[in-house]
C-alpha positions as CSV (number, residue, x, y, z in Angstrom):
1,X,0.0,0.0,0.0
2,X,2.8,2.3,0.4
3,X,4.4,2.3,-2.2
4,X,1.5,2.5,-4.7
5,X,-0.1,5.6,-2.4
6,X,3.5,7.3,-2.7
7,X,4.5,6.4,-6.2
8,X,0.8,7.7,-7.5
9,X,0.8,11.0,-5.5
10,X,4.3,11.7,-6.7
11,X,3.0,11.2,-10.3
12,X,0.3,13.6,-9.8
13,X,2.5,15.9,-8.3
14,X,4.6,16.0,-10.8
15,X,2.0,16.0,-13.6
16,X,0.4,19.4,-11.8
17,X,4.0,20.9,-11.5
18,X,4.3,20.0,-15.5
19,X,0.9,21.9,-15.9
20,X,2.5,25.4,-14.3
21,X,5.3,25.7,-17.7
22,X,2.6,25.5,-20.2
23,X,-1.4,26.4,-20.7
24,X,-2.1,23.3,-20.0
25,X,-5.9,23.9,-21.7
26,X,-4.4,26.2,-24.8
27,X,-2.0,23.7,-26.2
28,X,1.9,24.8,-27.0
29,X,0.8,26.7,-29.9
30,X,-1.2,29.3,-28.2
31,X,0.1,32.2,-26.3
32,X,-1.6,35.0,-25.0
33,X,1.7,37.5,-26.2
34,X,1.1,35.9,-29.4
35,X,-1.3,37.8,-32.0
36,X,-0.9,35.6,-35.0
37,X,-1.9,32.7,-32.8
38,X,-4.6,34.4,-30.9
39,X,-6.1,36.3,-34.0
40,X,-8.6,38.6,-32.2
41,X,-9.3,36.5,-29.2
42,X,-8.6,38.2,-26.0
43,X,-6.0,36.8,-23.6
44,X,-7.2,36.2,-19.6
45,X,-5.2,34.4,-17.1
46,X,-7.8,32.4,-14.5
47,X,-6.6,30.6,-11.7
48,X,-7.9,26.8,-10.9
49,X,-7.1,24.1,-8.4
50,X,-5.6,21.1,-10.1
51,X,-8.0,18.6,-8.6
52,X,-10.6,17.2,-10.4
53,X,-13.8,20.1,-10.1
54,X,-11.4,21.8,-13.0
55,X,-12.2,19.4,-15.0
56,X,-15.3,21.2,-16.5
57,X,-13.1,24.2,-17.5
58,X,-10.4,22.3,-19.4
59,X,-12.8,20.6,-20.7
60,X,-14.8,23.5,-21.8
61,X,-11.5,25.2,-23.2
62,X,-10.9,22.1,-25.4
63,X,-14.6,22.0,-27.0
64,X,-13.9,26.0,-27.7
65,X,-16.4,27.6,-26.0
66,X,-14.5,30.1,-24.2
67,X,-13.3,30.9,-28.3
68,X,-16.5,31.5,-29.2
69,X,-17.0,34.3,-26.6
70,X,-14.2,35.9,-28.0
71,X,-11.2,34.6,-24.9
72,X,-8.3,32.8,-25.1
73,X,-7.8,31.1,-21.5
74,X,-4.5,30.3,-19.7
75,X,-5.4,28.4,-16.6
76,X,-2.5,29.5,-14.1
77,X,-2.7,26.0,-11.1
78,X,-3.3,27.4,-7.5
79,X,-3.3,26.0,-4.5
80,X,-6.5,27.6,-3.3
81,X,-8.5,30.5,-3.9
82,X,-7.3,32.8,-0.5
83,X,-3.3,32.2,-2.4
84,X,-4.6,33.3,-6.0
85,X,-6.4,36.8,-4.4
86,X,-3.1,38.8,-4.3
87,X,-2.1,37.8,-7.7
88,X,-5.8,39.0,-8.3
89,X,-5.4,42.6,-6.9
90,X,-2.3,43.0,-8.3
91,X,-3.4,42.6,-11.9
92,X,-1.2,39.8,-12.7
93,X,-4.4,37.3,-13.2
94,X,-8.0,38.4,-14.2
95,X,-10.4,35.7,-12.3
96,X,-9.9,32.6,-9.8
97,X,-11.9,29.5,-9.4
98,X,-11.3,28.7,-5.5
99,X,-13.8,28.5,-2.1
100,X,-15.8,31.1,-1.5
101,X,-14.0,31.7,1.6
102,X,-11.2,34.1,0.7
103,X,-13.3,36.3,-0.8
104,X,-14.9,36.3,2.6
105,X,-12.3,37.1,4.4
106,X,-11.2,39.3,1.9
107,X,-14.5,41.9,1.9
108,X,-13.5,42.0,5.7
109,X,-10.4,44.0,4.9
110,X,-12.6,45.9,2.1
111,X,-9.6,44.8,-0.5
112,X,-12.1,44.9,-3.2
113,X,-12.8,40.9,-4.5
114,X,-15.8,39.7,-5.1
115,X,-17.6,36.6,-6.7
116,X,-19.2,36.7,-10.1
117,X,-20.7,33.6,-10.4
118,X,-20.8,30.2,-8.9
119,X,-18.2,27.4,-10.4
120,X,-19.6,24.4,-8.7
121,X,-21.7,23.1,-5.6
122,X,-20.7,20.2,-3.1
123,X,-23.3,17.2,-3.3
124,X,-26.2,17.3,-0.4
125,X,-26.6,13.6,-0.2
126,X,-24.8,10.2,-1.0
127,X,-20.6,10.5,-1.8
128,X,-19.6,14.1,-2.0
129,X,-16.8,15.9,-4.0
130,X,-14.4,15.9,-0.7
131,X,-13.8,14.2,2.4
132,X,-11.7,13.5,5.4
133,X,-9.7,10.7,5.3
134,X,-7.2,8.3,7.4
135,X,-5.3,5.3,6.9
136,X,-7.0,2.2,7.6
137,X,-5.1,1.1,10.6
138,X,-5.4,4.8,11.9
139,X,-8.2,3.9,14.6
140,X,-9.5,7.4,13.3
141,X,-13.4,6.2,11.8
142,X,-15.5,9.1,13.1
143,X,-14.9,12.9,12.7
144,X,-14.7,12.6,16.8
145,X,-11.8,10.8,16.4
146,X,-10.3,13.7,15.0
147,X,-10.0,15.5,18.0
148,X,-6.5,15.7,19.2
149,X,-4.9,15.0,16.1
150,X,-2.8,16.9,12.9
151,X,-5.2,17.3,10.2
152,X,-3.9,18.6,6.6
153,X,-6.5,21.1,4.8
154,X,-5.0,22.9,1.1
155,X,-5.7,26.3,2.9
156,X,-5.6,26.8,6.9
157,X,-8.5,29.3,7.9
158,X,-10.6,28.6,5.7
159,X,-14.3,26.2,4.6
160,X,-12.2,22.8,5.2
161,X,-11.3,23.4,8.4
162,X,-14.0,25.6,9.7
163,X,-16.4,22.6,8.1
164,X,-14.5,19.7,9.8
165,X,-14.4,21.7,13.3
166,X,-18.2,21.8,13.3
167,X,-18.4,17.9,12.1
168,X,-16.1,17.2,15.2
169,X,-18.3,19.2,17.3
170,X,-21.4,18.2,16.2
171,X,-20.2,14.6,17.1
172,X,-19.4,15.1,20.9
173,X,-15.2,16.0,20.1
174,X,-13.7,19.0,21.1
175,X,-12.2,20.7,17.1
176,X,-10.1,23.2,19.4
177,X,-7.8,20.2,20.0
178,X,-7.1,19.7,16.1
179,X,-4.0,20.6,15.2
180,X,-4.1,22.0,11.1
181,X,-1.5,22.0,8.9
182,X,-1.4,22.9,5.6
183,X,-0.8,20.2,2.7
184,X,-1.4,20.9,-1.0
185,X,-3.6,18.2,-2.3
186,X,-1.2,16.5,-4.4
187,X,1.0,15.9,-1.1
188,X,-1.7,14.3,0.5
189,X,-1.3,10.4,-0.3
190,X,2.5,10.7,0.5
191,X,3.0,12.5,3.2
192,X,-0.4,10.7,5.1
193,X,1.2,7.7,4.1
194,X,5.1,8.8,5.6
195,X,2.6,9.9,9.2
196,X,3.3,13.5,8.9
197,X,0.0,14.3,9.3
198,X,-3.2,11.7,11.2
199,X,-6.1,12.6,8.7
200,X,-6.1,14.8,5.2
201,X,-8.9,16.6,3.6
202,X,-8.9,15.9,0.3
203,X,-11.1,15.8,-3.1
204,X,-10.6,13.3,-5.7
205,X,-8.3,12.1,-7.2
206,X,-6.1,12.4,-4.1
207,X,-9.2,11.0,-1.6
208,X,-10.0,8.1,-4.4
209,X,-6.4,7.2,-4.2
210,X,-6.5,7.2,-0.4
211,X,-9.2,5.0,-0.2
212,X,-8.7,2.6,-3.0
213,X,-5.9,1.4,-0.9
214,X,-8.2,0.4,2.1
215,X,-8.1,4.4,3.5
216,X,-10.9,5.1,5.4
217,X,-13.7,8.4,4.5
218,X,-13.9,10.3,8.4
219,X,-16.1,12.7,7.2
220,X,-17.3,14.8,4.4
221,X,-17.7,17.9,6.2
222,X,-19.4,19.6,3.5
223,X,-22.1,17.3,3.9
224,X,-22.3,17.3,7.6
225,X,-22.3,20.8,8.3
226,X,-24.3,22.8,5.2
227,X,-25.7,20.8,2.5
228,X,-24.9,21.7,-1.5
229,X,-22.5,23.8,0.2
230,X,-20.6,25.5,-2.9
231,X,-17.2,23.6,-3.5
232,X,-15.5,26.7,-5.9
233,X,-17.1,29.8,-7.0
234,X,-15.8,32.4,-9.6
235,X,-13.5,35.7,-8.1
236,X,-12.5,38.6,-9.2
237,X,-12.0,42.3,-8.4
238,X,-14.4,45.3,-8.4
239,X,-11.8,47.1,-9.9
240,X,-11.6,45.0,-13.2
241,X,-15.9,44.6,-13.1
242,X,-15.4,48.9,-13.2
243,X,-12.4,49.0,-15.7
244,X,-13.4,46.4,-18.2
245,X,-17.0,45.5,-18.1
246,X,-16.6,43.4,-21.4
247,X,-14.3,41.3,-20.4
248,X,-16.0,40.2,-17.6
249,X,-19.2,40.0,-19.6
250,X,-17.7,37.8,-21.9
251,X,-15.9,35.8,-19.2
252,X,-19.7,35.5,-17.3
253,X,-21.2,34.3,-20.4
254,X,-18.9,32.0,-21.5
255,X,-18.0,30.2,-17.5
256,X,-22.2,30.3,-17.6
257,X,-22.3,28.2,-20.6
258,X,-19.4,26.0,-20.0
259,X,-20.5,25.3,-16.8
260,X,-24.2,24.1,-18.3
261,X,-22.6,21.8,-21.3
262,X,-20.1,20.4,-18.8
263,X,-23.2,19.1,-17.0
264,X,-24.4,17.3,-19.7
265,X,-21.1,16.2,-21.6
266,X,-19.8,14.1,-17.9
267,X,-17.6,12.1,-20.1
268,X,-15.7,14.7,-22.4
269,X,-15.0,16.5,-18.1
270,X,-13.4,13.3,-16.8
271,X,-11.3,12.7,-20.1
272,X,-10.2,16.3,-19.4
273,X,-9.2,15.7,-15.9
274,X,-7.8,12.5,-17.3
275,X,-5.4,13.9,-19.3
276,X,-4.8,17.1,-17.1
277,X,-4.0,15.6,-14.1
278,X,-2.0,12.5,-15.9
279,X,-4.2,9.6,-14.2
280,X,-5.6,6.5,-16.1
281,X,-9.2,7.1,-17.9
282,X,-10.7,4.1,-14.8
283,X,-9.7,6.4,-12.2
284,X,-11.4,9.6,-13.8
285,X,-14.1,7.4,-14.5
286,X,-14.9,6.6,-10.7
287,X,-14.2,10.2,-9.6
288,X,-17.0,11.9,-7.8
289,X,-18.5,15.1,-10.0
290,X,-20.4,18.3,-8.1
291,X,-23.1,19.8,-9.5
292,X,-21.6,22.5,-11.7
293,X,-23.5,25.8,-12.1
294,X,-23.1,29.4,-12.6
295,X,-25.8,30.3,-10.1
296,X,-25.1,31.6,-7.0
297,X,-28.6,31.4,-5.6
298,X,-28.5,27.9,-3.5
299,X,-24.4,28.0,-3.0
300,X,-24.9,28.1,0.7
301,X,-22.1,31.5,1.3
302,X,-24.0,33.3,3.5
303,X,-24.4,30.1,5.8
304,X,-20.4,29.9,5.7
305,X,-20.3,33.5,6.9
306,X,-22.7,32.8,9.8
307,X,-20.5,29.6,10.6
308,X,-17.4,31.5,10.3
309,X,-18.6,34.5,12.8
310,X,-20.2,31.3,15.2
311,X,-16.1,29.9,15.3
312,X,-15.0,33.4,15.5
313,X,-12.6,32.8,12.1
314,X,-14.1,36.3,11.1
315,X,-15.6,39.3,13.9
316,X,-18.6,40.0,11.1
317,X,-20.4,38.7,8.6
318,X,-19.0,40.4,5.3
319,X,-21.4,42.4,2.9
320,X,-23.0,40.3,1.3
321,X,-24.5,42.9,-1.6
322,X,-20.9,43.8,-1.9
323,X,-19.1,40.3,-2.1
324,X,-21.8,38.8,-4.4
325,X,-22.3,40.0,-7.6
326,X,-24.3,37.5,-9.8
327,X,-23.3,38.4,-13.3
């Protein structure tokens, strides 16, 4: 078991760090510097996790939809969406797919972010899009067992951890006992495995790895704690809504459609994340989808700001009319 866990996570690894020299979804030919290439398509840099929820937008690059709206997308990898909001405010990308939560925290300190549109939702019933999970000879089956132990979340102070504190709670543990550290998600299956960490929250592919070699799913706190909570929403800054109205038009219309086709083309997203994130077409093929949608209307963000003021992660909710901007 160890050695497949570390020699697949290593592979991913290095297939995500392979994905940061070229635009992974534009191909070597295309360049946003490069005219002759772009024609009169207009260049946008978004950043996107490298876990599997991308899928939809690689996949929706290939089939040329964000072309038809007139863009020519580089997808620069992040680690979550809290990392990719300075590269936001500093101009040197135009929109992020990550949690909802940075922009949260973000509108507290008025530095001008705000979400567009909704990316995808986390499932309300049956296996969700992410989960806690443990070796199998952890003795860790029950998010109460978490208490007291190092748990790795992608981003510390933000919806994985605030989500798995209120799971642990909810179950009779004590979450101000956890000990968080933060793991990129391609990290996960080796360093679990090597016992740097007790428990990892993960989505797929690093969870499906996990538990395909007898790992055990804790908890999916998403599930637990706010139902259909959204997994990734779209970000980007007032300033570029004010500046360039068009472009994020465009951007709107074209994530609003690629988000509906990639809900009904499930097999052209998981040979995207196939190919993107270097695994074999069986384990995209038993990967577990969200709900992908553009609509912000059930995404469940003002019930992570009320959760977030309840475990004092933020002294107010933010403003709402402010932060969420439905285009």
């Amino acid at each position: 078991m160890k050695k497949s866990l570390a020699t697949i996570g290593v592979l991913a690894a290095a297939a995500i760090a392979l994905s940061g020299c070229t635009d992974s979804a534009a191909g070597p030919s295309s360049s946003p510097t490069d005219d002759s290439a772009s024609g009169e398509l207009t260049a946008v840099r978004v950043a996107a996790l490298p876990i599997a929820e991308t899928g939809a937008l690689w996949a929706a690059i290939d089939e040329g939809i964000f072309e038809d709206h007139g863009l020519e997308v580089e997808v620069v990898p992040a680690q979550g969406g809290a990392n990719a909001i300075p590269a936001l405010i500093s101009g040197d990308i135009q929109f992020a797919i990550g949690q909802p939560f940075g922009p949260i925290r973000a509108d507290q300190q008025d530095l001008g972010v705000v979400i567009v549109g909704n990316y995808a939702n986390s499932l309300a019933d049956g296996d969700d899009v992410n989960a806690v999970v443990a070796l199998g000879d952890s003795g860790i089956m029950r998010p109460a067992d978490l208490a007291g132990k190092k748990v790795s979340v992608n981003t510390i102070g933000a919806a994985g951890d605030l989500t798995i504190r209120k799971a642990v709670a909810d179950d009779g543990g004590d979450p101000s006992t956890i000990e968080f550290v933060e793991v990129a998600f391609p990290d996960v299956p080796a360093q679990l495995e090597a016992g740097t960490m007790d428990a990892a929250w993960a989505p797929d592919p690093f969870r499906g790895m996990i538990l395909g070699e007898g790992g055990v799913s804790v908890v999916q706190p998403y599930q637990a704690t706010i139902p259909g909570l959204s997994v990734l929403t779209n970000i980007t800054t007032q300033a570029l809504l004010d500046e360039d109205p068009d472009l994020v038009a465009a951007y709107s219309a074209a994530m609003a459609e690629a988000l509906e086709w990639a809900s009904g083309n499930e097999e052209a997203v998981r040979a995207a994340i196939a190919t993107n994130l270097e695994i074999p077409e069986e384990a995209a093929a038993g990967i577990t989808l969200p709900t992908f949608t553009w609509d912000l209307a059930d995404a469940g963000i003002e019930d992570l700001g009320a959760l977030a003021v309840e475990y004092a992660y933020i002294d107010a909710e933010p403003d709402y009319d402010r932060l969420l901007q439905q285009q």
